[in-house]
Residue frames as a rotation matrix with the C-alpha (Angstrom) as fourth column:
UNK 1
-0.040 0.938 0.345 105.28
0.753 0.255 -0.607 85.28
-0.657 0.235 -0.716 137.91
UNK 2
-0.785 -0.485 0.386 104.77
0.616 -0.682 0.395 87.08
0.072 0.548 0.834 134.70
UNK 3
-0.410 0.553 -0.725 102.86
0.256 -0.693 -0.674 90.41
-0.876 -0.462 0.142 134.81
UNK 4
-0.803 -0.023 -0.596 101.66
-0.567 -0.280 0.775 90.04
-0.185 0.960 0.211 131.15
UNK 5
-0.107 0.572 0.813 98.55
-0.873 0.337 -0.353 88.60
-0.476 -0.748 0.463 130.72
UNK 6
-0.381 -0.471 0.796 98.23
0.321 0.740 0.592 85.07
-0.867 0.480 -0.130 128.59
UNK 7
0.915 0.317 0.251 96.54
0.358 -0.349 -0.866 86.87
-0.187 0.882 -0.433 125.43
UNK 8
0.351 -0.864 -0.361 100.08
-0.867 -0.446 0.222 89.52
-0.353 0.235 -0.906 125.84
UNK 9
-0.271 -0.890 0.367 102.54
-0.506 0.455 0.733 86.45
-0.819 0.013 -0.574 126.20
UNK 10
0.254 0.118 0.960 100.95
0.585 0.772 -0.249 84.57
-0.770 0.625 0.127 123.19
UNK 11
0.919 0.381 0.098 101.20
0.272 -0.434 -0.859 87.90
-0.284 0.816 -0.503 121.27
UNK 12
0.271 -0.962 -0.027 104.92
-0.922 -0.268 0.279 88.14
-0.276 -0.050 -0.960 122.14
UNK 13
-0.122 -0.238 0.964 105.62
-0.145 0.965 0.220 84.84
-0.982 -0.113 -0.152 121.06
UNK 14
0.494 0.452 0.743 104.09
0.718 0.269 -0.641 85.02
-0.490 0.850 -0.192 118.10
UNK 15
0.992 0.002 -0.127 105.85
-0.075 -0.796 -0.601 88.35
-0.102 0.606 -0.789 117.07
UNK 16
0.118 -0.993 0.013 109.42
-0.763 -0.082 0.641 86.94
-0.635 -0.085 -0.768 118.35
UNK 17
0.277 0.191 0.942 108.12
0.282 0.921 -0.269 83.74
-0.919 0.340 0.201 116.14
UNK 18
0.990 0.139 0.013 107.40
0.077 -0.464 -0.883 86.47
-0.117 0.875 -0.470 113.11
UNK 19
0.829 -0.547 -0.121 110.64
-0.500 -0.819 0.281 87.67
-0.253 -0.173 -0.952 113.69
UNK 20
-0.024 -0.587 0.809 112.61
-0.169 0.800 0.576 84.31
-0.985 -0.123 -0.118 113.28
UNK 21
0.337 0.572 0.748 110.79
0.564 0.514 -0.647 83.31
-0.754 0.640 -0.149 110.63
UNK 22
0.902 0.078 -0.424 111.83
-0.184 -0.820 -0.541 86.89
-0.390 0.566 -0.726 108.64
UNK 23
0.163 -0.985 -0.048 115.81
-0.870 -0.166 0.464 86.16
-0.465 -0.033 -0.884 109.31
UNK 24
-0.043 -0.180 0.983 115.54
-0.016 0.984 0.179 83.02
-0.999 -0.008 -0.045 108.66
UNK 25
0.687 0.718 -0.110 114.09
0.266 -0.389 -0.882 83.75
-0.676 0.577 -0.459 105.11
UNK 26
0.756 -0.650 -0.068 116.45
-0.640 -0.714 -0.285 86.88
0.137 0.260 -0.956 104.28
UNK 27
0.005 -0.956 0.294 119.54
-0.463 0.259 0.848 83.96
-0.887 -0.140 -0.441 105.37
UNK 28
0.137 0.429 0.893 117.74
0.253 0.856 -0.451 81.68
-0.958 0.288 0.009 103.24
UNK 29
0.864 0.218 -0.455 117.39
-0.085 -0.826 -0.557 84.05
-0.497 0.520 -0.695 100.13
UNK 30
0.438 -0.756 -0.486 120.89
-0.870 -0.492 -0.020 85.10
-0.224 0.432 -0.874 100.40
UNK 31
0.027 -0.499 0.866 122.30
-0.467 0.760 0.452 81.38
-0.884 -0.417 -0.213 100.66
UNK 32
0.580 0.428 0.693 119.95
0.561 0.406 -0.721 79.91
-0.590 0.807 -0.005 97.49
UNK 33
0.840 -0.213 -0.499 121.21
-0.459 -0.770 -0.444 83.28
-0.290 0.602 -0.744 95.44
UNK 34
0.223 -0.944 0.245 125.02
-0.808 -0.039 0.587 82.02
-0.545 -0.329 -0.771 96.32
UNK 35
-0.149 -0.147 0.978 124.32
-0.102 0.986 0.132 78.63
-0.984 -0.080 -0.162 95.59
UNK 36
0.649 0.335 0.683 123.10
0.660 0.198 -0.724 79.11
-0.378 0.921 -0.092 92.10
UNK 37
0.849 -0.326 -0.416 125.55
-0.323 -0.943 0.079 81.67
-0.418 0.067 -0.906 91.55
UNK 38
-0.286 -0.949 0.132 128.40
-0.827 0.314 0.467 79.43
-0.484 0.024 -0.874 92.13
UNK 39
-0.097 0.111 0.989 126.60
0.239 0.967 -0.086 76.50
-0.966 0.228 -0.120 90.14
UNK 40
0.950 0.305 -0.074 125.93
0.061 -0.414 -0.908 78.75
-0.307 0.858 -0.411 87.31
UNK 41
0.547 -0.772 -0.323 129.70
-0.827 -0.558 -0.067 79.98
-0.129 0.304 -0.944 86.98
UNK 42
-0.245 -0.565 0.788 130.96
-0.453 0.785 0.422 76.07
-0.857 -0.254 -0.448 87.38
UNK 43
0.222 0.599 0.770 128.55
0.679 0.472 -0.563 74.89
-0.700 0.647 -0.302 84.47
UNK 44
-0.657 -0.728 0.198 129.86
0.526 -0.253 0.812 77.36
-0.541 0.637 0.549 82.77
UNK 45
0.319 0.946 0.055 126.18
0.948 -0.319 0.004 79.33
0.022 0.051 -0.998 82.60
UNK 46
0.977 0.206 -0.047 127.77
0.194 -0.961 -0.195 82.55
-0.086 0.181 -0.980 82.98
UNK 47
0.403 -0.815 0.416 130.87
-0.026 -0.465 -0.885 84.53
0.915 0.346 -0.209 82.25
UNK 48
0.679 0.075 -0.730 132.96
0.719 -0.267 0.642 84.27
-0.147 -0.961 -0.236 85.34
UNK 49
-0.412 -0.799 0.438 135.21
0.841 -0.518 -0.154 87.22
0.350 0.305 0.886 83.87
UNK 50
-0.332 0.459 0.824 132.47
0.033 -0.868 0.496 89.50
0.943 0.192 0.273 83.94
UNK 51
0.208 0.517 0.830 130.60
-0.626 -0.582 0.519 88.29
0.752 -0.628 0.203 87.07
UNK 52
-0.774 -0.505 0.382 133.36
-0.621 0.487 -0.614 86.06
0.124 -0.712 -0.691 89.13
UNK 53
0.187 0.758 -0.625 131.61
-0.051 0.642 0.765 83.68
0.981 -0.111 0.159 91.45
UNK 54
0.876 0.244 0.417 131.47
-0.248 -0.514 0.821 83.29
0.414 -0.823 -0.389 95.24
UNK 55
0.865 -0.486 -0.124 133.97
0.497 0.796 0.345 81.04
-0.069 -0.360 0.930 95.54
UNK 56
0.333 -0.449 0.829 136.42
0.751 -0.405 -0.522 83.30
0.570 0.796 0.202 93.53
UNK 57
0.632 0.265 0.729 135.44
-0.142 -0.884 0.445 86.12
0.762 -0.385 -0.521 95.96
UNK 58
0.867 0.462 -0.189 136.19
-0.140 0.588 0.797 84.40
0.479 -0.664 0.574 98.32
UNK 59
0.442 -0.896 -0.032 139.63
0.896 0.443 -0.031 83.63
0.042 -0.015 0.999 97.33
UNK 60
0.132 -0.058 0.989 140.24
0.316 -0.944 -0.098 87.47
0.939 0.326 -0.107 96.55
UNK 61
0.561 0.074 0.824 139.39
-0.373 -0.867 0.331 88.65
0.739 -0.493 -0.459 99.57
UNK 62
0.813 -0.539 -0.220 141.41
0.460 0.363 0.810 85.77
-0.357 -0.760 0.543 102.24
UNK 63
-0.032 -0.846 0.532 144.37
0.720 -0.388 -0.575 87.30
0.693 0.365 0.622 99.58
UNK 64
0.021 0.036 0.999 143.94
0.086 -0.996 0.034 90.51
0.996 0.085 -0.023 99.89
UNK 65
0.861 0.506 0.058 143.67
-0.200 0.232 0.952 89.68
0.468 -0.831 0.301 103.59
UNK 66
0.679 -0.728 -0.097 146.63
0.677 0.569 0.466 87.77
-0.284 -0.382 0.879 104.13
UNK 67
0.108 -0.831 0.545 148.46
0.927 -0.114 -0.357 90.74
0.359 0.544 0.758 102.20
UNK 68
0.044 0.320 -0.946 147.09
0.857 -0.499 -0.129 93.50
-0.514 -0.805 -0.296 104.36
UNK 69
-0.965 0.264 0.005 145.68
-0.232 -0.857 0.460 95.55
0.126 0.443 0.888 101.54
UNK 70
-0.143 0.986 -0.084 141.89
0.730 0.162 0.663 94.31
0.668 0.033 -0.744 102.05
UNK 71
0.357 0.771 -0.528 141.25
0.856 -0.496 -0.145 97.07
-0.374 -0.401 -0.837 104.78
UNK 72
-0.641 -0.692 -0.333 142.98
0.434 -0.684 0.586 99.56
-0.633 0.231 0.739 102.93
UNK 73
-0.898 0.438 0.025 140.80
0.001 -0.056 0.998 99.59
0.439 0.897 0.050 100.01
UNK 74
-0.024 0.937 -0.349 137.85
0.989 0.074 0.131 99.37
0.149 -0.342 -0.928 102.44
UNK 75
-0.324 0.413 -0.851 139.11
0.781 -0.392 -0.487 102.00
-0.534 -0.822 -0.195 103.67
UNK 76
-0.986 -0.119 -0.121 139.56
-0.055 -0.452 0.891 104.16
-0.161 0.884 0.439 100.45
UNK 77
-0.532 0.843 0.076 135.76
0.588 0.304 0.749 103.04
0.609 0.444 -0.658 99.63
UNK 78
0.295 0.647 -0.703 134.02
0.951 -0.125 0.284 103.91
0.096 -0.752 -0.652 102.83
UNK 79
-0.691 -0.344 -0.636 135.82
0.125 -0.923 0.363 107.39
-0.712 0.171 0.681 102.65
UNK 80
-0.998 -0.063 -0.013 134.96
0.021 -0.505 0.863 108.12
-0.061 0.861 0.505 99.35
UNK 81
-0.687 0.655 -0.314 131.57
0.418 0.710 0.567 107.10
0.594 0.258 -0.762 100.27
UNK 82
0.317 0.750 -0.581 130.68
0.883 -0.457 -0.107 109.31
-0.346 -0.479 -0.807 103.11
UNK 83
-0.661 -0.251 -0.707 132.35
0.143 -0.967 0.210 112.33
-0.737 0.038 0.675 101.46
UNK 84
-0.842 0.539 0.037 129.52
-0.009 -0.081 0.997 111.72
0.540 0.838 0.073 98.63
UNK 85
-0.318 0.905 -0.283 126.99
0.842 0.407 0.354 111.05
0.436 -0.125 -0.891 100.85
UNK 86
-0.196 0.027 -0.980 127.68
0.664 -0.732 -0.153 113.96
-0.721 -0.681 0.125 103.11
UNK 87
-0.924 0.025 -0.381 127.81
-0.236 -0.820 0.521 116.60
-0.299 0.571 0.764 99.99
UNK 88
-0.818 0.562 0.118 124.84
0.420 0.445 0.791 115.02
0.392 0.697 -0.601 98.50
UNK 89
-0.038 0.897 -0.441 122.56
0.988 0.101 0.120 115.05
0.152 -0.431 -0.889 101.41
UNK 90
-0.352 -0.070 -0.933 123.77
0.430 -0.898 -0.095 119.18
-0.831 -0.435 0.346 102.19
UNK 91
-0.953 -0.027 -0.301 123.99
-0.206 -0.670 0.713 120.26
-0.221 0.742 0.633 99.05
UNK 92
-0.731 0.682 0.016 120.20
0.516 0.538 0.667 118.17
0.446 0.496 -0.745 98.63
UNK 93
0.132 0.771 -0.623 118.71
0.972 -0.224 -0.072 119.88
-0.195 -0.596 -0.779 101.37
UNK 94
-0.441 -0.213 -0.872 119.98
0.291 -0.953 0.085 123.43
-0.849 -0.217 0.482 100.95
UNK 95
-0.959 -0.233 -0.160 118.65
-0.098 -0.258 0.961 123.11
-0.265 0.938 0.224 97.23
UNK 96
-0.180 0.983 -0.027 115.20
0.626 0.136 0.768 121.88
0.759 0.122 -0.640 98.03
UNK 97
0.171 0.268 -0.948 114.94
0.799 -0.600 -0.026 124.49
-0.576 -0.753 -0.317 101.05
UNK 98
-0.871 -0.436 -0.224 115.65
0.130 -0.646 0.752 126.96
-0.473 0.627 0.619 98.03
UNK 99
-0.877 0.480 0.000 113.23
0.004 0.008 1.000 125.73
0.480 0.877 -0.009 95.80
UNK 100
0.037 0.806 -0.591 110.51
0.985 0.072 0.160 125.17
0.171 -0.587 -0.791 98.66
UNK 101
0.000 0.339 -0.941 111.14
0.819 -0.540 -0.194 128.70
-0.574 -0.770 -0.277 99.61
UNK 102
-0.579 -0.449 -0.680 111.48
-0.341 -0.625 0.703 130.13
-0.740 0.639 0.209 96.15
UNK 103
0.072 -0.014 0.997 108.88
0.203 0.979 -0.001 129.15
-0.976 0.203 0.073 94.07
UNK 104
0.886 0.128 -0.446 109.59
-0.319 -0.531 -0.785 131.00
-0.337 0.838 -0.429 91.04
UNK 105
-0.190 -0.815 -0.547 113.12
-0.980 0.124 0.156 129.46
-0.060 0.566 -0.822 91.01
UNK 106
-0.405 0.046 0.913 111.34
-0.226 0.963 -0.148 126.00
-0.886 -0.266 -0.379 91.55
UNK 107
0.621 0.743 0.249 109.37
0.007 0.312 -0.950 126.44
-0.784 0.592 0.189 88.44
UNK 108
0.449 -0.629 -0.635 112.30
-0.884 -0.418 -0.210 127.65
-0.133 0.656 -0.743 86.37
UNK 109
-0.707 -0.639 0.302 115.20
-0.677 0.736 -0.026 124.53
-0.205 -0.222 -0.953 88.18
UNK 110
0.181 0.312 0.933 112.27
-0.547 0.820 -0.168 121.68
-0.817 -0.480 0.319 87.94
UNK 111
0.982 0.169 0.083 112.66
-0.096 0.828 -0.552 120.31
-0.162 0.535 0.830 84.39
UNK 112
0.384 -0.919 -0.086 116.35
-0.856 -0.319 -0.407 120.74
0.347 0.229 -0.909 84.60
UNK 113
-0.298 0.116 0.948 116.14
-0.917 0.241 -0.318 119.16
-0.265 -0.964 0.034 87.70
UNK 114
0.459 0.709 0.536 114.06
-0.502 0.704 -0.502 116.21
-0.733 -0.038 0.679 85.99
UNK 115
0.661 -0.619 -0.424 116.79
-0.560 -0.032 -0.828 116.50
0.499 0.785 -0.368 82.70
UNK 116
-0.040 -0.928 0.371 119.78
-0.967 -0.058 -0.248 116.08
0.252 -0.368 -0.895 85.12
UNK 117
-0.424 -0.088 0.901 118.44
-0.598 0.774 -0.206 113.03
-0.680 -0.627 -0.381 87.07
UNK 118
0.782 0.551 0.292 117.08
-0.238 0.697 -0.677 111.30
-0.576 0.460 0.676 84.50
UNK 119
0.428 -0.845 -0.321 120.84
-0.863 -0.278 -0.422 111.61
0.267 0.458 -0.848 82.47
UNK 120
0.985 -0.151 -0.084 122.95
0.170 0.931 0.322 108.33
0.030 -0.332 0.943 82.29
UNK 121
0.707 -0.694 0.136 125.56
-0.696 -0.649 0.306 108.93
-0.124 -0.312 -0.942 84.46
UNK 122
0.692 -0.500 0.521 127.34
0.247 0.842 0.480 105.90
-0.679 -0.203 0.706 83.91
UNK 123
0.581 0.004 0.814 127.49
0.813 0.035 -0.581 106.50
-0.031 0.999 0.017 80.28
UNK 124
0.954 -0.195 0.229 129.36
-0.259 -0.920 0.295 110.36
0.153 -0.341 -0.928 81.35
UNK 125
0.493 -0.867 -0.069 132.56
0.440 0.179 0.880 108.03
-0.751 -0.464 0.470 82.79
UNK 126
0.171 -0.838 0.519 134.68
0.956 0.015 -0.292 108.95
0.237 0.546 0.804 80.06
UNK 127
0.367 0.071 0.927 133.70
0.060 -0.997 0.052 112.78
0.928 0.037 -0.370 80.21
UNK 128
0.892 0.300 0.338 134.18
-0.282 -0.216 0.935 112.69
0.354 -0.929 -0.108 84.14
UNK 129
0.399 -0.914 0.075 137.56
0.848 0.399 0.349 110.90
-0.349 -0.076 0.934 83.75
UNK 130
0.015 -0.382 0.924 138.45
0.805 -0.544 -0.238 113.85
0.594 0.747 0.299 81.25
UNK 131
0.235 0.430 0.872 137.07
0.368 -0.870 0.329 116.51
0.900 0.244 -0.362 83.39
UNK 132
0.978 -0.065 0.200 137.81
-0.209 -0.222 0.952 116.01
-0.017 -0.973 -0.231 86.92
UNK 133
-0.266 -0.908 -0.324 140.96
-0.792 0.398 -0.463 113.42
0.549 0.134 -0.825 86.13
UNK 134
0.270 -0.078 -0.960 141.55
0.133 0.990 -0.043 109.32
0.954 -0.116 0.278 86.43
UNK 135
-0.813 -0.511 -0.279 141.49
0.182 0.233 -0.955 109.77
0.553 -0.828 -0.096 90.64
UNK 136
-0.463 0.778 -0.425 139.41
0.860 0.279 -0.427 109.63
-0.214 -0.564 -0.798 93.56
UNK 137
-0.623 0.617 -0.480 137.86
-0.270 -0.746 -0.609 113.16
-0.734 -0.250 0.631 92.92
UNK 138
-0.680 0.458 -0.572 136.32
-0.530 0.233 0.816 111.48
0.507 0.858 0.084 89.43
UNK 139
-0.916 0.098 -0.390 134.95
0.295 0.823 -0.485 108.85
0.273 -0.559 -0.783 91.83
UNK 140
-0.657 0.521 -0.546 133.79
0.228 -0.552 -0.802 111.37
-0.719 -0.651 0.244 94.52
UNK 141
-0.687 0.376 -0.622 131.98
-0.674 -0.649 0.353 113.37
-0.270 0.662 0.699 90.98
UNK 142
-0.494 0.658 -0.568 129.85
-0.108 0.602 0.791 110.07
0.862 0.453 -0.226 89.80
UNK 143
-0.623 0.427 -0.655 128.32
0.762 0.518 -0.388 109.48
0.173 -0.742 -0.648 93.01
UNK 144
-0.802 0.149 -0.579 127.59
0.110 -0.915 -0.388 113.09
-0.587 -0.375 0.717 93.40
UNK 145
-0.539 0.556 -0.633 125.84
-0.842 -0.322 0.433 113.16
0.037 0.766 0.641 90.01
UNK 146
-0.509 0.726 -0.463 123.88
0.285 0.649 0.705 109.71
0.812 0.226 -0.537 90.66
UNK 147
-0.529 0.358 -0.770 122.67
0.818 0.456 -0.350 110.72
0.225 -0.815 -0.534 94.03
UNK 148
-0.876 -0.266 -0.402 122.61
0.340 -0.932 -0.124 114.51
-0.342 -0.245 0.907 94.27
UNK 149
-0.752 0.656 -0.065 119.37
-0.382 -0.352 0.854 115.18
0.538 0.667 0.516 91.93
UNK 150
-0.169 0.729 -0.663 117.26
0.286 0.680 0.675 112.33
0.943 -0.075 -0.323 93.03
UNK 151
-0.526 -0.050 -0.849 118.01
0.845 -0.144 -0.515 113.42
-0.097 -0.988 0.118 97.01
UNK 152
-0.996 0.035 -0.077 116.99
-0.002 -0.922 -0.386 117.20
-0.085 -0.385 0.919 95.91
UNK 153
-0.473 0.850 -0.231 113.57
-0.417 0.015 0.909 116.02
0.776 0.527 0.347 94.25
UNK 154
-0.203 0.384 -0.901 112.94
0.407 0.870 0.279 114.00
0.891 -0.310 -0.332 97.15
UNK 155
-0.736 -0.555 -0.388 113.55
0.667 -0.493 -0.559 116.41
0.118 -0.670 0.733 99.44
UNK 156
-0.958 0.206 -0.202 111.51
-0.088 -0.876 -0.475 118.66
-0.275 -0.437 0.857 98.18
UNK 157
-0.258 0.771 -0.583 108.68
-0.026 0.597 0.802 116.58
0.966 0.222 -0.134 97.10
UNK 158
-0.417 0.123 -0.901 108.46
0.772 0.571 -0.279 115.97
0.480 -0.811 -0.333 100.75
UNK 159
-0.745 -0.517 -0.423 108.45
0.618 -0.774 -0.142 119.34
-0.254 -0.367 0.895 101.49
UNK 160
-0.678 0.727 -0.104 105.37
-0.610 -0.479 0.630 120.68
0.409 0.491 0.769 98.89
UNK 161
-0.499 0.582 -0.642 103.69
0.110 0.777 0.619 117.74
0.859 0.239 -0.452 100.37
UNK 162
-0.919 0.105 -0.379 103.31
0.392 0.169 -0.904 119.01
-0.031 -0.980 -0.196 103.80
UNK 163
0.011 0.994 -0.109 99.79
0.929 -0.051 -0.366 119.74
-0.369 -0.097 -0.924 104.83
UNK 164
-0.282 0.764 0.580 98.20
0.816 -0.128 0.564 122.78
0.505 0.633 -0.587 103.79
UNK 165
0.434 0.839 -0.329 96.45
0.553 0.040 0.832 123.23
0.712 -0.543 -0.446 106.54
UNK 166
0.441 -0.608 -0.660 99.00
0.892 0.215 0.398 123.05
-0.100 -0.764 0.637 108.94
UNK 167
-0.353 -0.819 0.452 100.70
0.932 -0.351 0.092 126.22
0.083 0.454 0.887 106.94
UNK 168
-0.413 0.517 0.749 97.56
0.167 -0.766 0.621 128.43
0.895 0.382 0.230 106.92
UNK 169
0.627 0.359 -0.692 97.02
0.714 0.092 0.694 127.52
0.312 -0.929 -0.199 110.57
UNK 170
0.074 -0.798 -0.598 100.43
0.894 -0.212 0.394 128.90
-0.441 -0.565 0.698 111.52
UNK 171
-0.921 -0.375 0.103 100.39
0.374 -0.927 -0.029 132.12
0.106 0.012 0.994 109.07
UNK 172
-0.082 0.845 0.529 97.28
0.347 -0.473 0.810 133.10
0.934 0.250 -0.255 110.25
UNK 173
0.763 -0.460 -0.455 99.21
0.334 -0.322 0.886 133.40
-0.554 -0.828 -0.092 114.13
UNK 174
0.924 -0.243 -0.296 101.35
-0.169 -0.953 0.253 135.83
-0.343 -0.184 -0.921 112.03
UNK 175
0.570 -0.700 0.431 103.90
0.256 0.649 0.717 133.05
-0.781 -0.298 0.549 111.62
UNK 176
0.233 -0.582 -0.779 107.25
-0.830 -0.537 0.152 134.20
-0.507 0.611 -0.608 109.46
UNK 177
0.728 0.517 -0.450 108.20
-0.684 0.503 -0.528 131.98
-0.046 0.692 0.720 106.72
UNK 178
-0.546 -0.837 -0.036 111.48
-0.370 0.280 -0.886 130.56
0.752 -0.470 -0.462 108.47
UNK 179
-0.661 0.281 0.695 109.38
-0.530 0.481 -0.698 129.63
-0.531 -0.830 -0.170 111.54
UNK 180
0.600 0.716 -0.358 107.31
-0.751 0.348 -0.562 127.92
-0.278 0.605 0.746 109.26
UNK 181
0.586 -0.438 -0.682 110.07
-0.621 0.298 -0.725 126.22
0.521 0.848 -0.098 108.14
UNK 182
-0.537 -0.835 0.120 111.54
-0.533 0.225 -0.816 125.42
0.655 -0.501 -0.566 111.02
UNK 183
-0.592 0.692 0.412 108.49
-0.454 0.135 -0.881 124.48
-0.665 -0.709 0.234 113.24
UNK 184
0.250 0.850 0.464 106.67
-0.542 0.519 -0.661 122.77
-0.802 -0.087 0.590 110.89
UNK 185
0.720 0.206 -0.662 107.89
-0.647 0.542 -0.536 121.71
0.248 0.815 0.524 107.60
UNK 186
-0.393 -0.850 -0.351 111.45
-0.675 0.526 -0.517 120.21
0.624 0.034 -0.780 108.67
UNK 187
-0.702 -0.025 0.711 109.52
-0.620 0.512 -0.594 118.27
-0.349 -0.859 -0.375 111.59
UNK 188
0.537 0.688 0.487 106.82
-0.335 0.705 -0.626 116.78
-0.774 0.173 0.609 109.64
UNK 189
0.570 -0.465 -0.678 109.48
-0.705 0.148 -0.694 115.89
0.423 0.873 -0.244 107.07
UNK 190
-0.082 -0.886 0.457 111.50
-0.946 0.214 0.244 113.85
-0.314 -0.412 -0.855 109.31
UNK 191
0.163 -0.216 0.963 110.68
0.029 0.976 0.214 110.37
-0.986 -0.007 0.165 108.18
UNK 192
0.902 0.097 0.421 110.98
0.431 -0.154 -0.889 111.75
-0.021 0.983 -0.181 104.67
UNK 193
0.656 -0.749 -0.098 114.24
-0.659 -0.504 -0.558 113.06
0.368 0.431 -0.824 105.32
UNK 194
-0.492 -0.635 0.596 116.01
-0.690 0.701 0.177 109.99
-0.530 -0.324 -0.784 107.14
UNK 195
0.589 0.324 0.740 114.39
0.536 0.528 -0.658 107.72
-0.604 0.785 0.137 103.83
UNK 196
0.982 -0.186 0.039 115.96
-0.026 -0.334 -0.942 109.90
0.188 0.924 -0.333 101.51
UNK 197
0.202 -0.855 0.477 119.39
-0.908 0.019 0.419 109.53
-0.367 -0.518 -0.773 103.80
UNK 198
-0.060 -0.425 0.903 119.14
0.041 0.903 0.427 105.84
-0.997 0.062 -0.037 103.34
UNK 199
0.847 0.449 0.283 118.11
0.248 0.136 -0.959 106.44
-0.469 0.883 0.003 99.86
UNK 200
0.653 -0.755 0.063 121.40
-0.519 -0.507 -0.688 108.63
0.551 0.416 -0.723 99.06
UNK 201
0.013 -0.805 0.593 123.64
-0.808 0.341 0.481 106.39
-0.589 -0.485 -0.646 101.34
UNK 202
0.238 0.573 0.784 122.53
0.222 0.754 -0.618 103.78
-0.946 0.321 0.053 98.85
UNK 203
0.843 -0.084 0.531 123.06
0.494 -0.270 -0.826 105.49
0.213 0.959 -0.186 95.42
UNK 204
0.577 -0.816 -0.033 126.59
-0.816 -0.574 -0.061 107.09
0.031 0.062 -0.998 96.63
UNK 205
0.108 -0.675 0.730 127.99
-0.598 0.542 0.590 103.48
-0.794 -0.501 -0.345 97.12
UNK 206
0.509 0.198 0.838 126.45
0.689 0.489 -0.534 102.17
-0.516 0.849 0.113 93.51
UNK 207
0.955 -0.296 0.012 128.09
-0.156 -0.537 -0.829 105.46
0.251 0.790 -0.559 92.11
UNK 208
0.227 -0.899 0.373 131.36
-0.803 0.044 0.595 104.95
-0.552 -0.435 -0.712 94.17
């Protein structure tokens, strides 16, 4: 006998209903996308130099499979991918815990700061080939520079944003400006700092 009453079990039902209904969607979505993809590249609607087609992929990757270089190159990606994310997100936070706790160098770094990330890095490959060299550290260097900025602004946007209140509550018990930091801003930041994680795990794999 269930211990839920029938108002609960209709509302579970309905939410495991919602829940179908989402995947189902998001399969849907991707399927249609696929399907016009590969009709577009057959009809001869798009370039299939430039943007292949699924089928194509498809074939690529059972190769690349059957030659046992497909997890190589995964791995080689997925490397290069958390060593950007990882610098990004340190070097993001140590730079907005600067600028949050400095604000004379925040006013100085912000339109740089607004210069830098606004820069097309794409447009840089050649310079970044020149400067680092044609090998994975060039790689590692575009991700850095698409993700790095945007993570520190976000960071510390989050960071000026915290209450007020909450700040003058705590230095009026005397409160140093490290326990401040620590005891209140990093903890009311947390959904603002595991967003800006997915946000930089995201932009290090488009720069990779």
């Amino acid at each position: 006998m269930s211990t839920y009453s029938k108002e609960h079990q209709l509302f579970l039902k309905k939410r495991k209903k919602n829940k179908w209904i989402v995947v189902l969607c998001q399969i849907l979505i991707i399927t249609i996308f696929l399907c016009i993809w590969e009709l577009a590249s057959r009809l001869g609607y798009i370039n299939t130099f430039l943007s292949s087609s699924p089928s194509k992929v498809a074939t690529t990757f059972l190769s690349l499979l059957k030659q046992n270089n497909l997890w190589s190159h995964v791995f080689v990606t997925v490397y290069e991918t958390f060593i950007s994310f990882a610098l990004a997100s340190i070097i993001g936070f140590i730079m907005a815990t600067i600028l949050w706790w400095n604000k004379m160098i925040a006013k100085i770094i912000d339109p740089y700061l607004t210069i830098l990330n606004s820069l097309p890095k794409v447009a840089l490959g050649p310079l970044i080939i020149i400067w680092v060299g044609a090998n994975t550290n060039s790689i590692i260097f575009m991700a850095l520079m698409i993700s790095t900025f945007i993570t520190i602004i976000n960071i510390y946007q989050g960071f000026i944003s915290t209450d007020h209140y909450f700040i003058t509550l705590m230095r009026t018990f005397n409160a140093k400006k490290y326990q401040i930091f620590l005891k209140l801003i990093v903890p009311c930041n947390k959904n603002n700092l595991i967003n800006c994680l997915k946000v930089n795990i995201s932009m290090s794999l488009i720069g990779i």
